[in-house]
NUDREN-504191 format. One record per atom (N, C-alpha, C): x, y, z; residue in three letters. Coordinates in steps of 0.001 Angstrom, whole numbers, padded with zeros to 6 digits, always signed. Example, Ala and Ser with C-alpha at 12.3 -4.5 7.8 and 13.67 -1.06 7.14 Angstrom:
+013190-005690+007800Ala
+012300-004500+007800Ala
+013200-003300+007800Ala
+012850-002250+007080Ser
+013670-001060+007140Ser
+012900+000030+007870Ser
***
This chain:
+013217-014489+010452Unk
+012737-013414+009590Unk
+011425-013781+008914Unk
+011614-014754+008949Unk
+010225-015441+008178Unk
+008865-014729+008724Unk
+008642-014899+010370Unk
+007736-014989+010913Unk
+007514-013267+011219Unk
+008658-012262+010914Unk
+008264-011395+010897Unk
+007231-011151+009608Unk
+007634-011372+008438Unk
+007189-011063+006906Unk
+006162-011975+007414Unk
+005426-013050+007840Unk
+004490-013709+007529Unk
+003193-012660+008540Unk
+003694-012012+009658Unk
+002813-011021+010206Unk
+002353-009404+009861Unk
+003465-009218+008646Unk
+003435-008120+007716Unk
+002292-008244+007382Unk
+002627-009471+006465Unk
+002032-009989+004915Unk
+000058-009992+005655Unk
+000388-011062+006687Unk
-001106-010903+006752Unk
-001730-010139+007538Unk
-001175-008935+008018Unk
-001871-007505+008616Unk
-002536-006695+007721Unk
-001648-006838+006706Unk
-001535-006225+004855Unk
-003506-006496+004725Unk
-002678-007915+004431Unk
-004091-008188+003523Unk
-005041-008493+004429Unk
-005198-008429+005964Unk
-006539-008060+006699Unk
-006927-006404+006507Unk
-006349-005548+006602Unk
-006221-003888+006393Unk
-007167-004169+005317Unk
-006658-004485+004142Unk
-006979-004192+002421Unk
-008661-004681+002596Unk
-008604-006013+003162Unk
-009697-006798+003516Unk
-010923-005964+003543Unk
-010846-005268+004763Unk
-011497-004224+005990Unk
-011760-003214+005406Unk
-010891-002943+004801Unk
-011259-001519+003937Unk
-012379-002001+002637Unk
-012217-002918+001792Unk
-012892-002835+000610Unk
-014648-003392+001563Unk
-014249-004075+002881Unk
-015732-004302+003338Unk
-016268-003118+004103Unk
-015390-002163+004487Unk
-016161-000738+004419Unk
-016559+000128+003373Unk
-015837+000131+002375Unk
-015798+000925+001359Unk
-017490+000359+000142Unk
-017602-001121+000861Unk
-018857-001471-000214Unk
-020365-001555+001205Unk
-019930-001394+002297Unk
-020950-000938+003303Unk
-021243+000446+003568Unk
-020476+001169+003416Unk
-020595+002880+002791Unk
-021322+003021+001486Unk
-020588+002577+000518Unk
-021779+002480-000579Unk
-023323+002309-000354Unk
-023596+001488+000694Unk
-025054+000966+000980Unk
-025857+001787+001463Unk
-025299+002726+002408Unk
-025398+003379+003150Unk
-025759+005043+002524Unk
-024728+005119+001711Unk
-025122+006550+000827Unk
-025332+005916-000768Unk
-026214+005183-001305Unk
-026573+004782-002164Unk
-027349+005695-003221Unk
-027786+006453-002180Unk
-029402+008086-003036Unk
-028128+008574-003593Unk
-027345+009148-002410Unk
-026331+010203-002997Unk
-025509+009862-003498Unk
-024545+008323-004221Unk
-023991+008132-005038Unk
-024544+008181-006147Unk
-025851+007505-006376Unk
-026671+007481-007736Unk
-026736+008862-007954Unk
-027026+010276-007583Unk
-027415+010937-007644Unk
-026134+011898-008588Unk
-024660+011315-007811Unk
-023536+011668-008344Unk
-023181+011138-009761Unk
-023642+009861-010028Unk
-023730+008858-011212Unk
-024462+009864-012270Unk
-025850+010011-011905Unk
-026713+010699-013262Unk
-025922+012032-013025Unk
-025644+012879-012550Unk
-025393+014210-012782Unk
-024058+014175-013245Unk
-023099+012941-012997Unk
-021511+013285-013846Unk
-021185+014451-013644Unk
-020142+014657-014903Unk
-020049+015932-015234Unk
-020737+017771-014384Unk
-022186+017131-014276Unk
-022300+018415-013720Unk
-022839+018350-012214Unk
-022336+017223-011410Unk
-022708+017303-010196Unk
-021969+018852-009625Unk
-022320+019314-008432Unk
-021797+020051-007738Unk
-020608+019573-007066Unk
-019613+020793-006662Unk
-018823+020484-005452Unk
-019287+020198-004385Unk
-020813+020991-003707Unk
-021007+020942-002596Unk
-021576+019303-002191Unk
-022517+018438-003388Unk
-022539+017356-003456Unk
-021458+016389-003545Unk
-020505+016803-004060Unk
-019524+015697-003642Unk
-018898+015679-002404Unk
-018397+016847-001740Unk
-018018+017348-000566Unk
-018763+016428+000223Unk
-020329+016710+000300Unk
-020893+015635+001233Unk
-020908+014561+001522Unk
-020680+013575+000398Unk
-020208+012010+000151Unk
-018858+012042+000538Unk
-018001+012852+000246Unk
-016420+012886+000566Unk
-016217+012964+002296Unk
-016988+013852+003260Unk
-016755+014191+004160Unk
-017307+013209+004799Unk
-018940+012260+004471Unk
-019248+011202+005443Unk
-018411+010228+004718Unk
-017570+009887+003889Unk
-016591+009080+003606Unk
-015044+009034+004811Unk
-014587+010119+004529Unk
-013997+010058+005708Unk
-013863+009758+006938Unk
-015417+010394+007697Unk
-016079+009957+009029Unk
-016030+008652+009170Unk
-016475+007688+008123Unk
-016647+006243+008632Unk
-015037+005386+008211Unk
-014407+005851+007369Unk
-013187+005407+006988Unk
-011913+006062+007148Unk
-011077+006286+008590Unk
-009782+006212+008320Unk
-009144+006657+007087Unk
-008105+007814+006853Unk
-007043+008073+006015Unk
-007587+008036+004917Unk
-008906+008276+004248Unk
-009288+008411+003336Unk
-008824+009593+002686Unk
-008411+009890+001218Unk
-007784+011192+000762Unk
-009020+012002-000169Unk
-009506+011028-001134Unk
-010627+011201-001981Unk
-011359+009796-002334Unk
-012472+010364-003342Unk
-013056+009153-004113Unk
-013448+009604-005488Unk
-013943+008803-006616Unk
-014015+009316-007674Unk
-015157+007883-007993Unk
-015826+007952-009181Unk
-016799+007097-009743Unk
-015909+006831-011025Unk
-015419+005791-011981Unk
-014963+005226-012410Unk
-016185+004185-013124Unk
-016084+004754-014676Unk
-017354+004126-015456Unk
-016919+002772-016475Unk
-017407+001798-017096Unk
-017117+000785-017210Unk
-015690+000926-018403Unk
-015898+002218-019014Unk
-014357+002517-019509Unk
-013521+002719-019566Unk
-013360+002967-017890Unk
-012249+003654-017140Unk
-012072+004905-016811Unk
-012764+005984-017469Unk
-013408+007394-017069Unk
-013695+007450-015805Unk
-012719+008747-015460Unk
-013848+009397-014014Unk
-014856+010254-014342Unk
-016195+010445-013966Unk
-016745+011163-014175Unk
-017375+011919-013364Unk
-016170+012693-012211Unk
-016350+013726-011386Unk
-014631+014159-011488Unk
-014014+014116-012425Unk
-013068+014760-012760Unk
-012807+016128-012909Unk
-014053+017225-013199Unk
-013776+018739-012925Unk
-013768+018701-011118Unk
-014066+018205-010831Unk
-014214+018130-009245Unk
-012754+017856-008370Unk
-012487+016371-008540Unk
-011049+015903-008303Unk
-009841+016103-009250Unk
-010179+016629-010139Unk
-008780+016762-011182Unk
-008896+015083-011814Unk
-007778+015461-012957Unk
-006798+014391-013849Unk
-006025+013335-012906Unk
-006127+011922-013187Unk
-005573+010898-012509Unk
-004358+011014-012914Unk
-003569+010625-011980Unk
-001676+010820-012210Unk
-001518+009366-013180Unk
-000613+009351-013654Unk
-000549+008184-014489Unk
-000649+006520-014070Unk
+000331+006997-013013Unk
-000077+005512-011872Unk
-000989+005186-011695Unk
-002369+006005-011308Unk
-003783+005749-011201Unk
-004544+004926-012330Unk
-004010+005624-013480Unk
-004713+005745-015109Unk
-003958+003868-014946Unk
-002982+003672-014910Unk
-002320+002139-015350Unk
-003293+001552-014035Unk
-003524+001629-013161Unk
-004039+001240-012085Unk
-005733+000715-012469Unk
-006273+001758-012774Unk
-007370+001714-013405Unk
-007604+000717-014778Unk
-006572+001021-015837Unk
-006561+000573-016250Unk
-006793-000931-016840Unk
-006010-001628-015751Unk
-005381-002986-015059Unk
-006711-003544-014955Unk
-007614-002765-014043Unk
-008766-003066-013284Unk
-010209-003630-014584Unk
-009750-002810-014889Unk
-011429-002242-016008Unk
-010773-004125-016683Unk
-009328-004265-017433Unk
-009021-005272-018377Unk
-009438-006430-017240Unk
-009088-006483-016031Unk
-009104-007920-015688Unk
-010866-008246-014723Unk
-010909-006662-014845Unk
-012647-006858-013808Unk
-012391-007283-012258Unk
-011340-007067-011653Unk
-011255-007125-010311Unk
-009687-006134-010436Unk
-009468-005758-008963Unk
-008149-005221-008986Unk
-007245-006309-007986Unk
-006355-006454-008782Unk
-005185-007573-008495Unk
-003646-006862-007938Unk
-003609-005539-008491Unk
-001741-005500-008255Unk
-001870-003970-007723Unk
-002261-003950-005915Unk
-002081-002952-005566Unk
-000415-002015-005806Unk
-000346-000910-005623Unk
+000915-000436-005193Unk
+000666+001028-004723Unk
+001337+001948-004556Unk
+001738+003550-003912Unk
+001627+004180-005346Unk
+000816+005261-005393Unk
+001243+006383-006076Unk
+001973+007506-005610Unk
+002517+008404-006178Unk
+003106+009679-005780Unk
+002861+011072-006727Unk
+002369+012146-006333Unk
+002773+013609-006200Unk
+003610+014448-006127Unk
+004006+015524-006478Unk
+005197+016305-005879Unk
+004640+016472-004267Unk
+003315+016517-003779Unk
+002666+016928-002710Unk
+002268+015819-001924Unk
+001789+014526-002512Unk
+001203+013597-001496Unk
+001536+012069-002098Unk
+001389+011202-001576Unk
+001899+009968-001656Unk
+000269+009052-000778Unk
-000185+007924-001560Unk
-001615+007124-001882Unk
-001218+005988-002260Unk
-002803+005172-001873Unk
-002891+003849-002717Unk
-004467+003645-002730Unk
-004789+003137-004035Unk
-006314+002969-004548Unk
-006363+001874-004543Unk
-007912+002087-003691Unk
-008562+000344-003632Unk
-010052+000460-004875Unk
-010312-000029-005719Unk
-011429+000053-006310Unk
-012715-001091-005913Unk
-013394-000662-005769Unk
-014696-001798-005644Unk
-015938-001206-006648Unk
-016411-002780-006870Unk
-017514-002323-008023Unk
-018421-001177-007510Unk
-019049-001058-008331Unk
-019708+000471-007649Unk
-021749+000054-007458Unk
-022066+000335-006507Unk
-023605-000755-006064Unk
-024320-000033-007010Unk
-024557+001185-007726Unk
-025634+001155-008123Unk
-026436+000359-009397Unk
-027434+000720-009557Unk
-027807-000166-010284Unk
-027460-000341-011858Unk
-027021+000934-012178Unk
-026600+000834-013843Unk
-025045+001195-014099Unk
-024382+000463-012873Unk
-023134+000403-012416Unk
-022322-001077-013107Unk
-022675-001619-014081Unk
-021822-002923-014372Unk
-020323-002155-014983Unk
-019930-003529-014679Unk
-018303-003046-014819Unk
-017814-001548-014299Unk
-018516-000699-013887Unk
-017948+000453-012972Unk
-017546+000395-011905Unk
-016659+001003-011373Unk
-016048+001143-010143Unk
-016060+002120-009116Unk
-015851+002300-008078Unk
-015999+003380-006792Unk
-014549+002927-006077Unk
-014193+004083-006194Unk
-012561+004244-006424Unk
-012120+005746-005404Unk
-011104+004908-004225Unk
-011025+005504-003242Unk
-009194+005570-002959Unk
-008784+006743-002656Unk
-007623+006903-002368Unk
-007424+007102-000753Unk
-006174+006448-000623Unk
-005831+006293+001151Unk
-004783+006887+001209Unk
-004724+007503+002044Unk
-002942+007654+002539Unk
-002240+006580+003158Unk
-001278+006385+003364Unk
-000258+005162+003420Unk
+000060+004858+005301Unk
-000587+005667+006351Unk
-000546+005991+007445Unk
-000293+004414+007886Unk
-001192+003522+007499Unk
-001518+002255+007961Unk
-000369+001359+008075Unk
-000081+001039+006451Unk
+000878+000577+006015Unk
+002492+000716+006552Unk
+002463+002180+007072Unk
+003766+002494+007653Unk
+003762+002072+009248Unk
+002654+001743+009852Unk
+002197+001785+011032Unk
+002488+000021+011083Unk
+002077-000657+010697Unk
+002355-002341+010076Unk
+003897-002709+010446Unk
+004650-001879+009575Unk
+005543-002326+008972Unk
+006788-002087+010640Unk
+006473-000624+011231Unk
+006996+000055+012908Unk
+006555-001142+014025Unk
+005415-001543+013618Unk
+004978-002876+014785Unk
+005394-003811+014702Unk
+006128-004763+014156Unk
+006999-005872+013688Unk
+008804-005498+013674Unk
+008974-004136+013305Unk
+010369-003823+012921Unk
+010926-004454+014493Unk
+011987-005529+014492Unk
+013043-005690+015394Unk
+014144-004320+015582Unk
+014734-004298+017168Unk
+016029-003543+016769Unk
+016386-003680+016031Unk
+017553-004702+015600Unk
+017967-004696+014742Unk
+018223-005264+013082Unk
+016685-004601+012609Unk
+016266-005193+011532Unk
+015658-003502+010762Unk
+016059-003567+009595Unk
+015411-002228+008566Unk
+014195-002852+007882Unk
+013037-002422+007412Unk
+012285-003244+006580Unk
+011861-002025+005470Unk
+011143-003588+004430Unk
+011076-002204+003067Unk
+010288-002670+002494Unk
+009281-001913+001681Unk
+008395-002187+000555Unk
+009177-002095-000371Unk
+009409-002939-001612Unk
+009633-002653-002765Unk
+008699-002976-004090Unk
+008737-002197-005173Unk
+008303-002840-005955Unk
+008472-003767-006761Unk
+007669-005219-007268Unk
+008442-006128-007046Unk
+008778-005989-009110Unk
+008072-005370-009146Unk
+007328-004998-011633Unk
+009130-004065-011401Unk
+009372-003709-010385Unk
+010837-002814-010741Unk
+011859-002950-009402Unk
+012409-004210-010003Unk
+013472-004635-008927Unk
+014057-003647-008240Unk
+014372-003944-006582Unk
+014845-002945-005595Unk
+014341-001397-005701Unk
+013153-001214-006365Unk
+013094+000240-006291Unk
+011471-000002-004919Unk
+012285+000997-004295Unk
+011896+001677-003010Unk
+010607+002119-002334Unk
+009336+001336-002009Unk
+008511+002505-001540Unk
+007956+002921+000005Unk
+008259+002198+000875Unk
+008218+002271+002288Unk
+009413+001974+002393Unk
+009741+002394+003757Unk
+011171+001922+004657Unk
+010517+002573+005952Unk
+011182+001937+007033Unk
+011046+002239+008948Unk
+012081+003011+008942Unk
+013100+003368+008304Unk
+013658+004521+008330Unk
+012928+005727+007802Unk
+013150+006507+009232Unk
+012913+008012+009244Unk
+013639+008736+010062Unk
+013656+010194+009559Unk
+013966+011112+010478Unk
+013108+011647+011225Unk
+011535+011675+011182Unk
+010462+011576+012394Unk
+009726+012586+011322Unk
+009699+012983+010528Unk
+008990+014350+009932Unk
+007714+013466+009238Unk
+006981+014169+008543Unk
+005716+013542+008136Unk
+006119+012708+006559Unk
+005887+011400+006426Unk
+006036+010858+005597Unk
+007669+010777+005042Unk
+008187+011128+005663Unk
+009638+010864+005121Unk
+009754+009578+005183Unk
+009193+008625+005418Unk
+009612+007120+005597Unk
+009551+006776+004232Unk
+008862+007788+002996Unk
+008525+006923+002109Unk
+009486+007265+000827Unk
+010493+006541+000321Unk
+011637+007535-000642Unk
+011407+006526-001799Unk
+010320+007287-002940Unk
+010252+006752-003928Unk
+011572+007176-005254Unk
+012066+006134-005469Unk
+012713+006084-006572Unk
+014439+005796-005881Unk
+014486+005472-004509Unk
+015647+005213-003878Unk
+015675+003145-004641Unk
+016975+002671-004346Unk
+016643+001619-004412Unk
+017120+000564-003905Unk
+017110-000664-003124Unk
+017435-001711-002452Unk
+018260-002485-003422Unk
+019658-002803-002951Unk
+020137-003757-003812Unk
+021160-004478-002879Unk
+020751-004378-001599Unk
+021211-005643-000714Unk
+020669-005968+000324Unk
+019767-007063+000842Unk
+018822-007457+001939Unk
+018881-008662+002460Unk
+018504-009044+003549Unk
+018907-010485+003888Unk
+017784-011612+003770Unk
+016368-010746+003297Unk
+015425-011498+003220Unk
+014434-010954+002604Unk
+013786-012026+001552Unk
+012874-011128+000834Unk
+011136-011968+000695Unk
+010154-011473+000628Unk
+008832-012581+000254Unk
+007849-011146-000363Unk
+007046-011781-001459Unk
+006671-011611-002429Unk
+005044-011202-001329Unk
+004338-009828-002072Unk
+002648-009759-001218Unk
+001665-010486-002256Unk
+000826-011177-002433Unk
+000087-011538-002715Unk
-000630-010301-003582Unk
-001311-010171-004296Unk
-002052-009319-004656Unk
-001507-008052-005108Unk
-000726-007313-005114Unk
-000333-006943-005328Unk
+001216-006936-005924Unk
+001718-005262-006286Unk
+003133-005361-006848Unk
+004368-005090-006078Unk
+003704-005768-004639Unk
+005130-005268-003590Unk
+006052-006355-003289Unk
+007057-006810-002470Unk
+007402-007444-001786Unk
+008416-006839-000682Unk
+008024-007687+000398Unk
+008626-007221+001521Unk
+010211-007573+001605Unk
+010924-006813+002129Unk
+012517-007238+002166Unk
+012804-006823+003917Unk
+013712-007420+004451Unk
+014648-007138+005454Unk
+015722-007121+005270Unk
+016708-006195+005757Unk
+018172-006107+005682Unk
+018489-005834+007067Unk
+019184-006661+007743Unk
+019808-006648+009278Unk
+020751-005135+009047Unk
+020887-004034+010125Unk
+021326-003350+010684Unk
+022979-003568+010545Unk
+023866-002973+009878Unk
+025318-003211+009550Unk
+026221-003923+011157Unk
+026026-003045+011946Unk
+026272-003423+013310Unk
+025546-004880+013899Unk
+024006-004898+013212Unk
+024024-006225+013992Unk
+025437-007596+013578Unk
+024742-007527+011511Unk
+025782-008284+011078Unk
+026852-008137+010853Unk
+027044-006914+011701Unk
+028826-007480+012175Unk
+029292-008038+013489Unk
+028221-008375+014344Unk
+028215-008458+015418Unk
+027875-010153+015315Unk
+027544-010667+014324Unk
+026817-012520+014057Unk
+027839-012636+013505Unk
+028641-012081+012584Unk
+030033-012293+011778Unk
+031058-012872+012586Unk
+030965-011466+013735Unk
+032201-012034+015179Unk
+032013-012809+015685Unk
+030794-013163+016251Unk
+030273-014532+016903Unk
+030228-015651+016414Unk
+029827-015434+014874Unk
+030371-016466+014433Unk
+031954-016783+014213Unk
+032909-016292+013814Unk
+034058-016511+013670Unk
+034658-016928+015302Unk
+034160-016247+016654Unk
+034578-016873+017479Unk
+034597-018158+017951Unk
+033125-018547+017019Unk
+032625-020025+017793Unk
+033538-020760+017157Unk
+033899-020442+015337Unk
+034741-021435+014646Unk
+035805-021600+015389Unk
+036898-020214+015627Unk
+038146-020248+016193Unk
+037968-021151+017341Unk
+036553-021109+018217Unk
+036715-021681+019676Unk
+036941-023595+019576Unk
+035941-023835+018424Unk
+035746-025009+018094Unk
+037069-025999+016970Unk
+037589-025310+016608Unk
+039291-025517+015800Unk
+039928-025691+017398Unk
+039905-024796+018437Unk
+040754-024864+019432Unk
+040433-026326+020470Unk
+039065-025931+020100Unk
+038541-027859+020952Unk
+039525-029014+020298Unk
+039369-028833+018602Unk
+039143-029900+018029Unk
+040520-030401+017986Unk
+041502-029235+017787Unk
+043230-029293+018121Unk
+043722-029880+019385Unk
+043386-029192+020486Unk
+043379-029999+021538Unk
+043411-031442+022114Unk
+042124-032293+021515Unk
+041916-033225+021866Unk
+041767-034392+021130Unk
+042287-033702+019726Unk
+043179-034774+018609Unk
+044311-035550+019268Unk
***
């Protein structure tokens, strides 16, 4: 089990990797039109953000949105994207106090389910600000299906709230049902902690497998009592 979680763990944090070195080579790239979003705040346009949003997407995979994030923790294209859900706001939060972001995890919606990567933000009167991008979880669930054994379940949990739930390879095939926040794990056969974040990975063998190592095991004992009787 080990060597499954050790190919999780570091798919994880090559993904996260990849992304924050796109997410600050995009920056480079639309630099006019971020600054441009910076001075106008408040009263940039939709149609200007739209444009940064849409070649955001193009070059990055599962991108949902982005927002500019000022050295106080303010968004300031918030008539644009709306109010941060609270998860975000503690997320943010976290970030602005420690000046790097350390403890990824999943947010949730009644409608959609994310995770924010923040990177400093290039422009020039950008200290301590951030450029702050939401993903959908496509990846992560995709990780977790490429490693799953028959007979093995796997799970994100959070690790700040023992056994509570945020990926599982169980599904019924529909869109995102894999992800049942607020379900919770409270028996697994193996667990390791993600780096950087507030997850850790768990496995719990399939009821049928371990009842199937149970029998095998109890046969080998019975077989080996029958040696050992024998030839006493």
């Amino acid at each position: 089990m080990d060597s499954v979680t050790d190919r999780i763990l570091s798919d994880y944090q090559e993904y996260f990797t990849q992304l924050r070195l796109e997410i600050d080579l995009f920056q480079q790239k639309q630099l006019n039109a971020i600054e441009k979003l910076e001075k106008k705040s408040g009263q940039a346009s939709q149609q200007e953000y739209m444009q940064v949003l849409t070649s955001l997407r193009n070059n990055i995979d599962n991108t949902r949105l982005f927002t500019l994030i000022d050295s106080k923790g303010q968004g300031s294209l918030k008539h644009i994207t709306g109010n941060f859900l609270p998860d975000c706001e503690s997320e943010i939060a976290t970030t602005i106090a420690g000046g790097v972001q350390k403890k990824l995890f999943l947010h949730r919606s009644k409608s959609s389910i994310h995770f924010d990567l923040l990177q400093p933000l290039a422009t020039n009167s950008a200290k301590g600000a951030f450029f702050f991008v939401a993903f959908n979880p496509d990846i992560l669930i995709n990780i977790q299906k490429k490693y799953q054994l028959p007979h093995q379940q796997l799970f994100l949990m959070r690790a700040d709230s023992p056994g509570e739930i945020e990926l599982t390879t169980e599904t019924d095939g529909s869109k995102y049902s894999e992800l049942i926040f607020g379900g919770e794990l409270t028996s697994y056969n193996f667990v390791k902690a993600i780096p950087n974040t507030r997850w850790q990975l768990a496995i719990r063998l399939s009821p049928q497998y371990s009842s199937n190592l149970y029998r095998q095991g109890l046969i080998k004992a019975v077989l080996i009592w029958l040696l050992l009787t024998l030839f006493i």
